[in-house]
ZAMARGU-4260 file (C-alpha; in steps of 0.2 Angstrom, whole numbers, plus 5000, padded with zeros to 4 digits):
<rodrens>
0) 5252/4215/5525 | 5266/4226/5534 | 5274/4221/5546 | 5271/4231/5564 | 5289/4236/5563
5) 5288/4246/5548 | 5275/4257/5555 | 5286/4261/5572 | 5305/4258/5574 | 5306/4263/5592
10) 5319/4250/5595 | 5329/4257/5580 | 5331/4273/5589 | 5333/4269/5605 | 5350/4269/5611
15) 5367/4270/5601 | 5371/4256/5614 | 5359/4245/5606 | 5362/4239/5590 | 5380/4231/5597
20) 5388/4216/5588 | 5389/4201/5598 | 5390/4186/5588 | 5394/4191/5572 | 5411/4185/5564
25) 5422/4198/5552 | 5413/4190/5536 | 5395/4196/5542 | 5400/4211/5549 | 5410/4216/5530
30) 5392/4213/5521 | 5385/4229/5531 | 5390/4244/5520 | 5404/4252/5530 | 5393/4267/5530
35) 5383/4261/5546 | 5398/4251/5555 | 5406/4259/5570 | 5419/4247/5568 | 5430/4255/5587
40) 5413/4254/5596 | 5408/4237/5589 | 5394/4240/5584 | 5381/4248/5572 | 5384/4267/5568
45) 5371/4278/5577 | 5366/4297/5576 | 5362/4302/5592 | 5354/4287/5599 | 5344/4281/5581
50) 5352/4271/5570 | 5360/4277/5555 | 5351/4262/5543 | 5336/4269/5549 | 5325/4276/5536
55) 5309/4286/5540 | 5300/4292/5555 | 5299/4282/5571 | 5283/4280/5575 | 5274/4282/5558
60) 5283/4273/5541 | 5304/4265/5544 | 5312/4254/5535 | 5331/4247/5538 | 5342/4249/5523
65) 5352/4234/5527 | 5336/4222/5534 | 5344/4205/5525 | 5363/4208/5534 | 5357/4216/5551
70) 5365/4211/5567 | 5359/4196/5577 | 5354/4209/5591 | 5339/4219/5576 | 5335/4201/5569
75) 5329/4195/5590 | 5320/4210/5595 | 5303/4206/5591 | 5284/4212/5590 | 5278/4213/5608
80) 5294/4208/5615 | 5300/4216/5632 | 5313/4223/5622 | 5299/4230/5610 | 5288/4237/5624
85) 5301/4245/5631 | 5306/4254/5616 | 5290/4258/5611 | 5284/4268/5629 | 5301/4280/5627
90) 5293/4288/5612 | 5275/4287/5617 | 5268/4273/5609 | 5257/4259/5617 | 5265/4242/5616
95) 5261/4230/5602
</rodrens>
């Protein structure tokens, strides 16, 4: 069974401001491929306001291509959550 997030990532896309390290040490943070770290902003690389780990279409089939060393802020937003809901109106969708 897929998991609701795979069939939506709203929260993936919703703000460049979003996916911003807060409690990861130097060691986690070097496990992301460089590719996807905004290392002056502190935070994950974004292109516009999506996520640059993001693969797919937001609202149909995503997947993160660094899921197993994502940052604390991806690994609490959950299914449902008010974070979620949020995410999930801006681009139309109803919440989980």
């Amino acid at each position: 069974m897929s998991s609701p997030c795979q069939e939506c990532g709203a929260c993936c896309a919703y703000s460049a401001e979003w996916p911003r390290f807060s409690i990861e040490d130097d060691a986690e943070i070097a496990l992301i491929p460089a590719a996807y770290v905004d290392d002056p902003a502190g935070r994950m690389r974004c292109e516009g306001d999506r996520c640059s780990a993001l693969d797919g279409e937001v609202g149909r089939a995503v997947r993160c291509r660094v899921y197993a060393v994502r940052p604390e802020v991806c690994r609490t937003c959950e299914p449902g959550d008010p974070e979620c809901d949020m995410a999930r109106r801006r681009y139309g969708m109803a919440p989980v």
